[in-house]
N, C-alpha and C positions, 0 to 999 in steps of 0.2 A: 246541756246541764246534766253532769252524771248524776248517779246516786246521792254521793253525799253533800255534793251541795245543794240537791232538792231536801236533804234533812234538815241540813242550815237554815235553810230558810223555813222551814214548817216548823223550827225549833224557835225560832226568833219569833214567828206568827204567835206562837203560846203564851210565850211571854210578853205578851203586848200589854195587856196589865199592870204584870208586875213592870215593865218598863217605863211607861208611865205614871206609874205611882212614883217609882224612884227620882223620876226627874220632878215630879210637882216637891217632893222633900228637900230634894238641892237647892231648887228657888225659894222655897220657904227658909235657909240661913240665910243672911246679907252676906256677903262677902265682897263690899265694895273699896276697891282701892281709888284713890284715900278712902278710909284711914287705914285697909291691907289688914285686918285681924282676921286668920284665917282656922284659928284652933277647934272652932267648931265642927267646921265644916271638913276639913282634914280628917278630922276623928271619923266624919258619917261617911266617907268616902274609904278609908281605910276600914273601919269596920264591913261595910259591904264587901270590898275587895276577898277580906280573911274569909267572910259569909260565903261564899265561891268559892275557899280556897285557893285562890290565888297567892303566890307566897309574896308576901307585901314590908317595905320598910316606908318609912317616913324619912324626907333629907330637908329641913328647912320647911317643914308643912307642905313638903310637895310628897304627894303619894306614889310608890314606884311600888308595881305589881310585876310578876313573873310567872309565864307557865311556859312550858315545852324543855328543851334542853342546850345544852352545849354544840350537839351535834356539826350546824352547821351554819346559816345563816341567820341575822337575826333581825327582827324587825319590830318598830316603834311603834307606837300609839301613842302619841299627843294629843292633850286636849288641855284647857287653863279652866282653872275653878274661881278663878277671880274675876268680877264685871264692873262696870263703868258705876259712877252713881246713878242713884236714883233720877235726881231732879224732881221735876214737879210737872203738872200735866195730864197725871194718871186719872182713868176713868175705872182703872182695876187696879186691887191689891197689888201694889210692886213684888211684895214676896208671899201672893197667896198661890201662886202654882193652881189659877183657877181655870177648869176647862172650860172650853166655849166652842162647841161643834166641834171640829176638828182642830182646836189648836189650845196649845197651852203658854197659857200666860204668866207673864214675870219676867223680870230685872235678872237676865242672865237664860233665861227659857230657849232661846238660839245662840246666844253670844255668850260662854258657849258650854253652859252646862248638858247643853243638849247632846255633845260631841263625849262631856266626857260618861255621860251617859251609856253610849253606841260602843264606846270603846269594851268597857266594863261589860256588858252584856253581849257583844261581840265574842268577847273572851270566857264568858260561862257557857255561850250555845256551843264551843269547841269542845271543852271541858265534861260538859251534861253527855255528849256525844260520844266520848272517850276519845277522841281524835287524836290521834298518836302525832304530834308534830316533830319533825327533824329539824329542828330548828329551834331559837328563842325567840318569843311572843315577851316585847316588854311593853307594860300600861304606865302612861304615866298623866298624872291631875298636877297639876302647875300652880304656882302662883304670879301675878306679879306681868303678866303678859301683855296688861295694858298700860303698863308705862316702861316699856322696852323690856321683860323679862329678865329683870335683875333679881337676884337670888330664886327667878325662876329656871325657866329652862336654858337660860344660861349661865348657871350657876352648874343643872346637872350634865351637860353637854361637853363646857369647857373644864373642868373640874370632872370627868370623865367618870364621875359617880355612873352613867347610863353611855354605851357605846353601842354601833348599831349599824345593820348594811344599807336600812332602808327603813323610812320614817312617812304613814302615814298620818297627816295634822288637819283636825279638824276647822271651826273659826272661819267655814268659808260659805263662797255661794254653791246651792244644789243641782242637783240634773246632770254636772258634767265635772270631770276631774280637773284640775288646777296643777298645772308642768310651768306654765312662764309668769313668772313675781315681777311685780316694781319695787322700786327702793323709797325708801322715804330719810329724809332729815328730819329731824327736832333740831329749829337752832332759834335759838335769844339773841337779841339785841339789847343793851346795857345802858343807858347812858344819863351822866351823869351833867348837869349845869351849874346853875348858882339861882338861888329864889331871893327875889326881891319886888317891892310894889309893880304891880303891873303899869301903873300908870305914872309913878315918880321916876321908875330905872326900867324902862320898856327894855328890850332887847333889839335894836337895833346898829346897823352897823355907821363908822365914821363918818362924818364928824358929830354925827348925835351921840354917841358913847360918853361915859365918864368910867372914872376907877369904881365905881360906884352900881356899874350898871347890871342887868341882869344876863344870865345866859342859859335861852328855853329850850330845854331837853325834849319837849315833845315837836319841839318846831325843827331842829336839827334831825330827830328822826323821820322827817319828809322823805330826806333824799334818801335815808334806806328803804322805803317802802316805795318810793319812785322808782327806784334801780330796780328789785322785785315784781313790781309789776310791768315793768318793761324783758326783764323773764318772763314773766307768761305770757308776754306777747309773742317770745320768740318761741315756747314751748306750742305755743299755738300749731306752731308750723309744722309738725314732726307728730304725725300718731302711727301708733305698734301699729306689725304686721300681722300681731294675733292675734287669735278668734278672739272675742269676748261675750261672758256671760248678758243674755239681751237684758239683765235686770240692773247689771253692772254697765253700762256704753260706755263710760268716757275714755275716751282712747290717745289721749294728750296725758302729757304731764301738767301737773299745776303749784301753785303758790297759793295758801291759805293764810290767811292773818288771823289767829287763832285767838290772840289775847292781845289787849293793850291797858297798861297801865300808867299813869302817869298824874302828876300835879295833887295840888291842896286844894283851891279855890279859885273863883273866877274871875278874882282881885289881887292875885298873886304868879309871879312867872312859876312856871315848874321848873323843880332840879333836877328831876328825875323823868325817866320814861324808860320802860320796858316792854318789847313789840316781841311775841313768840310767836313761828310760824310754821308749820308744816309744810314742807318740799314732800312732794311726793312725783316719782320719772317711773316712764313707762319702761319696760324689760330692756328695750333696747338703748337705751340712755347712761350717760356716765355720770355717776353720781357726785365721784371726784372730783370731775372735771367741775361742775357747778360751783360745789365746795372751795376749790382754789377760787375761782371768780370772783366769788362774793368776798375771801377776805384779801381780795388782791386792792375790790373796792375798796372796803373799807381803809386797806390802810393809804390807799390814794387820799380820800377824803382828810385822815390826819392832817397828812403833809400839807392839803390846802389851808386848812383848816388848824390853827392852833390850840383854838377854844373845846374843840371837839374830844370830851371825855368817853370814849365808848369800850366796854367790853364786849366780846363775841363769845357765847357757850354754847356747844354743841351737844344735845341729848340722847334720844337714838338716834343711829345711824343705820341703815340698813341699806346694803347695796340689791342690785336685781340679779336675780338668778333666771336660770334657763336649764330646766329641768329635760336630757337627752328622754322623749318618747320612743325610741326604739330597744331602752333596755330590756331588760328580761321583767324587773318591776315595773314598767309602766306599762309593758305588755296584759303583766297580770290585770294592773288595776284597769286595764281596759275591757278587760274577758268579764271582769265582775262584775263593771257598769253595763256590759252586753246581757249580764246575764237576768240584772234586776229588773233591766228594763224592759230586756227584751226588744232591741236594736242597737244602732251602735251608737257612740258619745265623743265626739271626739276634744280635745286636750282644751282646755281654754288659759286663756290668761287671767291674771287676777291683778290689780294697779294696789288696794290698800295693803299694808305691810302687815304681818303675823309673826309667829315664832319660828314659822319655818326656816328663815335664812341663819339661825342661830345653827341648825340643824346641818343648810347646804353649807356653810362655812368652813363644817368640821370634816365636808367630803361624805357626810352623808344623805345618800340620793332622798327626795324628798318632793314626796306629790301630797295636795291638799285635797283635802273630801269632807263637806260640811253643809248644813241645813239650811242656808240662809238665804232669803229671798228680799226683793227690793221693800216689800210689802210688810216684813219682818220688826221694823222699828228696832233693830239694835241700836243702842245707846241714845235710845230716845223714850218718848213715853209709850207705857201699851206695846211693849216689847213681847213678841209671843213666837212660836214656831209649830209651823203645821205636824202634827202627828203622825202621817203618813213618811213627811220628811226623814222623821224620828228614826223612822222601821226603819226605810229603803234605807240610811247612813251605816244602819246595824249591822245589814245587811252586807253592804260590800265591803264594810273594815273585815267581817269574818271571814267573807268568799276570799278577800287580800288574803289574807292570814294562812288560809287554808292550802291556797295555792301557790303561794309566795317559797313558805314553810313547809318544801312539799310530804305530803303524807308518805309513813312507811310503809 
């Protein structure tokens, strides 16, 4: 550890207060999408940024911060200001930002107000420091990250508002850096029948039928959730060859049945039924390949099948990336995990999907560094994140930053 990254760190130490204060105020605005109203909380994040001087615009409620220069290379900070709902469950304020020993509580307290936290304060301890960076240091607070990052950070990424050689992203688990992503699908199943008395026009097949009869959209969606689970049988077979975080294990791909809607009454056939499910394939899987699969099924079944009304929509899409550990940035971000911890960390994988791939898509290299522990409760009740976590994140986005962006 030179000099000035022992300042770094005894700078970030002082701030622990104020760091913590900031993040119990973030969890004190909602900002949960649905319903996505983000102007509050945009202003308190902006306002802080300008409080730093950071030179700061707004794009869409997403806050983009700047310090260092043109010089040479330039590197991101991501993090999203939007969190899941509420729900219900809670034994603590959702949005009291209440401490409790070492950890702070609320609805977004890891997931992942906490990151954009570390960013922002990351980016004052260079700043307080004078740190001459060769380089550009971009902040960016998102929105919209939990339902695929639409008019978020892919809104500033693809729309080239933010461009960049290297992008750390918070949103993740702690202790070790994040190089290999899985992919995940959002996809819908649609389907459409005809409603009638359940017991005068059953749905059955000839010669029981009449012109008359019924045809049950929850019963026809069997066989897509039969074929689906007959994929994770065969996902079963096949897990990554990379590390994984010990709080994170699964190391397969899987098929989640997320939502099912369908029928009026229990005296009436359904006309409808709609089955949403999350695909989520481990680094080394082809996401594509699944994708063709499934609507190669589907349109088999048509063909058998005359009566069969079905639409198929596809929501995100996120393919798996494989982040190269031998570049010059994963080097760095490996020197800084050595440095906070004081041993070494090496690369892990990560299966749930993030913003990141909006990031590697654009060909910008991109490793994740974030608070989160199994123990954590994101998007569940009593969501909280250790305060220790809080630092050490602060910690190695700035040591990134500093070494990444090297001093003049």
């Amino acid at each position: 550890m030179d000099d000035m990254e022992k300042a770094i760190i005894e700078k970030i130490d002082t701030m622990k207060d104020e760091i913590i204060q900031f993040l119990q105020n973030m969890v004190k605005i909602p900002s949960e999408v649905p319903p996505g109203k983000y102007k509050e909380i945009s202003k308190f994040v902006e306002s802080k940024m300008k409080e730093f001087k950071i030179n700061t615009k707004v794009k869409k409620k997403n806050i983009v911060g700047e310090i260092g220069n043109e010089n040479k290379l330039s590197l991101i900070f991501n993090a999203h200001i939007d969190t899941v709902a509420t729900y219900d469950g809670w034994t603590k304020d959702p949005h009291g930002g209440e401490i409790v020993g070492n950890k702070v509580y609320g609805r977004g307290a890891a997931d992942d107000k906490a990151c954009v936290t570390a960013e922002i304060f990351a980016a004052k301890a260079l700043l307080d420091l004078g740190v001459n960076l060769n380089g550009k240091l971009i902040i960016t607070a998102v929105i919209n990250e939990e339902i695929g990052g639409l008019l978020g950070a892919e809104y500033l990424v693809k729309d080239e508002v933010i461009t960049g050689d290297a992008c750390i992203l918070g949103d993740v688990c702690c202790d070790y850096p994040i190089a290999y992503l899985g992919g995940t699908m959002q996809i819908s199943f649609i389907i459409k029948g005809i409603r009638r008395h359940a017991q005068t026009y059953p749905d059955l097949p000839p010669p029981y039928r009449s012109k008359y009869s019924a045809i049950n959209a929850i019963g026809k969606m069997l066989k897509i959730m039969n074929f689906l689970m007959e994929l994770q049988e065969e996902f079963k077979q096949i897990e990554t060859k990379y590390p994984l975080h010990p709080d994170f294990p699964c190391s397969i791909s899987s098929v989640n049945f997320t939502m099912i809607n369908g029928g009026k009454s229990v005296t009436t056939i359904p006309d409808n039924c709609i089955l949403q499910c999350l695909i989520s394939v481990i680094p080394e899987m082809d996401l594509d390949n699944f994708k063709e699969r499934i609507f190669n099924y589907v349109e088999t079944l048509k063909k058998e099948d005359p009566n069969l009304n079905i639409k198929v929509q596809i929501g995100a899409y996120m393919r798996p990336h494989i982040t190269d550990t031998n570049s010059i940035f994963a080097q760095v971000v490996k020197e800084a995990f050595n440095t906070v911890f004081e041993e070494e960390r090496e690369f892990k994988a990560f299966i749930p999907t993030t913003d990141a791939q909006i990031f590697q898509e654009k060909g910008i290299e991109t490793i994740l560094i974030g608070p989160l522990r199994g123990e954590n409760n994101h998007h569940a009740q009593d969501e909280f994140v250790y305060i220790d976590d809080l630092m050490n994140v602060t910690k190695i986005y700035a040591l990134t930053a500093l070494n990444y962006l090297k001093k003049v």
